[in-house]
C-alpha positions as CSV (number, residue, x, y, z in Angstrom):
1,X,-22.1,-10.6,32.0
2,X,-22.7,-10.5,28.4
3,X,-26.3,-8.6,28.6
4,X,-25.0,-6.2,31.1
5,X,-21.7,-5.3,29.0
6,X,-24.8,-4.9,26.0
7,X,-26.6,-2.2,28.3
8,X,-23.4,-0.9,29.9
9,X,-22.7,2.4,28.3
10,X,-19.2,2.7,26.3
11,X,-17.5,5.2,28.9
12,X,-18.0,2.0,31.5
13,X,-16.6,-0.7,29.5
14,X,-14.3,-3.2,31.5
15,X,-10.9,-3.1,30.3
16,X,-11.0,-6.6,29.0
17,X,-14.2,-5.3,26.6
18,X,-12.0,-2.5,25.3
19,X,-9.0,-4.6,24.6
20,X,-11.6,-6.9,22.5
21,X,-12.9,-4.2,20.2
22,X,-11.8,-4.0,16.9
23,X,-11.3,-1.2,14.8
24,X,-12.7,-1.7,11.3
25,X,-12.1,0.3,8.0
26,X,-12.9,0.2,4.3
27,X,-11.5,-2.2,2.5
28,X,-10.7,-2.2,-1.7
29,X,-15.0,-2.4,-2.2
30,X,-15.9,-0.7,0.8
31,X,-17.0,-2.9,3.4
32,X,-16.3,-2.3,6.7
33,X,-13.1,-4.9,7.3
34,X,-11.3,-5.3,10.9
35,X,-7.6,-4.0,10.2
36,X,-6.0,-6.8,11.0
37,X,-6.9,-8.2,7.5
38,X,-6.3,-5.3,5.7
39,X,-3.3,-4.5,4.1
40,X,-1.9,-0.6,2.2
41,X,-0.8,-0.7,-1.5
42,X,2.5,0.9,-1.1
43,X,3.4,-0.9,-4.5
44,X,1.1,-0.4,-7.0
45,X,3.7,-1.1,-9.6
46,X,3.9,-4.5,-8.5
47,X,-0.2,-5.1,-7.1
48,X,-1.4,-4.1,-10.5
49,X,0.3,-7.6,-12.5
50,X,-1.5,-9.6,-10.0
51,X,-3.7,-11.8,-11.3
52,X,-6.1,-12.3,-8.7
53,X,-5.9,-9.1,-6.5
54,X,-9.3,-9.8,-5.1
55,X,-7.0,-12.6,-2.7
56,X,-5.7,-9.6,-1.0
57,X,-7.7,-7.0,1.2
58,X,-6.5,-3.7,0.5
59,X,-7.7,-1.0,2.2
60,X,-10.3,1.4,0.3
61,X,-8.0,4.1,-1.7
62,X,-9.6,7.0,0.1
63,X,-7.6,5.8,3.1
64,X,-4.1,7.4,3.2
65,X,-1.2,5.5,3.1
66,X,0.2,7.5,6.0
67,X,-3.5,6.9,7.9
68,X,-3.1,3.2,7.5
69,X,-0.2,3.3,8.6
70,X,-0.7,5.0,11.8
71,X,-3.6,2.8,12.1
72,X,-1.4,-0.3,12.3
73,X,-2.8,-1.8,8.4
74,X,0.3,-3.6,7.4
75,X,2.3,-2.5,4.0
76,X,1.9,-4.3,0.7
77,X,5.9,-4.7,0.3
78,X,6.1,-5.6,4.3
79,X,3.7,-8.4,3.7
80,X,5.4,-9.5,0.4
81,X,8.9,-9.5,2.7
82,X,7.0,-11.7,5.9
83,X,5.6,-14.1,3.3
84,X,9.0,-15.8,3.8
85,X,8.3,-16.1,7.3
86,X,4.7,-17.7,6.9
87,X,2.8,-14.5,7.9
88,X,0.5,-14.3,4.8
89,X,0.3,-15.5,1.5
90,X,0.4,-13.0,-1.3
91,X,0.5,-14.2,-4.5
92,X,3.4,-12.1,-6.4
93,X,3.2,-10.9,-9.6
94,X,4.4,-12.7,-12.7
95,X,8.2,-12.5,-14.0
96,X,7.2,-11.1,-17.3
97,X,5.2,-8.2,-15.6
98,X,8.3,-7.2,-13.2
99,X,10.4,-7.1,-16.4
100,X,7.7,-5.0,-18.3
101,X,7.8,-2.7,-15.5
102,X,11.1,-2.6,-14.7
103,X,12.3,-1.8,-18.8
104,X,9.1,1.1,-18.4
105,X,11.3,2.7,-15.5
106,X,14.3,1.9,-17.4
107,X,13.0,3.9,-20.5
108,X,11.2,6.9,-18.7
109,X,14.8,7.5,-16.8
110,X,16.6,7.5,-19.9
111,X,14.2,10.2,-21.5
112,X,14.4,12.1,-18.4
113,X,18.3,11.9,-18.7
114,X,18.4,12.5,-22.4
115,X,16.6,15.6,-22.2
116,X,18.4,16.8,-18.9
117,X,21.5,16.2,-21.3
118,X,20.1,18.3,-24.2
119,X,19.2,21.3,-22.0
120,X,22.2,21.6,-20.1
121,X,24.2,21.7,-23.6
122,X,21.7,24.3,-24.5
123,X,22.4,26.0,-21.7
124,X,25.9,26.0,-22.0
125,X,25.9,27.0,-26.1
126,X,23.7,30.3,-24.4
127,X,26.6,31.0,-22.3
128,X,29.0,31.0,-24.4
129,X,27.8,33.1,-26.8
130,X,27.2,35.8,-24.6
């Protein structure tokens, strides 16, 4: 069966030959990677203090988030969350790089709110002096 499923054209595929196919896409260097392995960086925040990120497939960066996705490539954070249940292993980035990321947030917000303050009390000064 195996040389006639090789001359068989695709159209006349059994249905147990379909259900073995496996869809392949980039991964992170570009090789052609079954999905299964691969996974989205939906956390970049946290992917780039890895220190070995080469231990993780990612899918290439010209595939969508969204595409993966619908293509059934498994989230960064969802595999970080299933790690618990023995899924995969991901190795998680270091304390010291959560904290460095977490007080870079923590700053940028507190810009963003300090100079939403100063233009609504410009604002307001405008008003009432008119």
């Amino acid at each position: 069966e195996g040389e006639d499923a090789k001359r068989r054209p695709a159209k006349m595929q059994t249905q147990k030959e379909k259900h073995s196919l496996e869809l392949l896409a980039p991964n992170h260097h570009g090789v052609l990677t079954p999905l299964t392995r691969l996974i989205f960086n939906d956390a970049p925040w946290i992917s780039s203090g890895l220190s070995n990120q080469d231990s993780i497939e990612f899918v290439h960066g010209a595939v969508t988030n969204d595409l993966a996705m619908k293509l059934g490539v498994q989230s960064f954070r969802k595999a970080l969350l299933s790690q618990k249940s023995g899924e995969k292993t991901i190795p998680c980035a270091s304390p010291a790089h959560v904290r460095a990321v977490l007080a870079r947030i923590e700053t940028s917000v507190a810009r963003s709110l300090a100079v939403e303050r100063k233009s609504k009390r410009t604002s307001e000064r405008r008003t009432s002096e008119r």
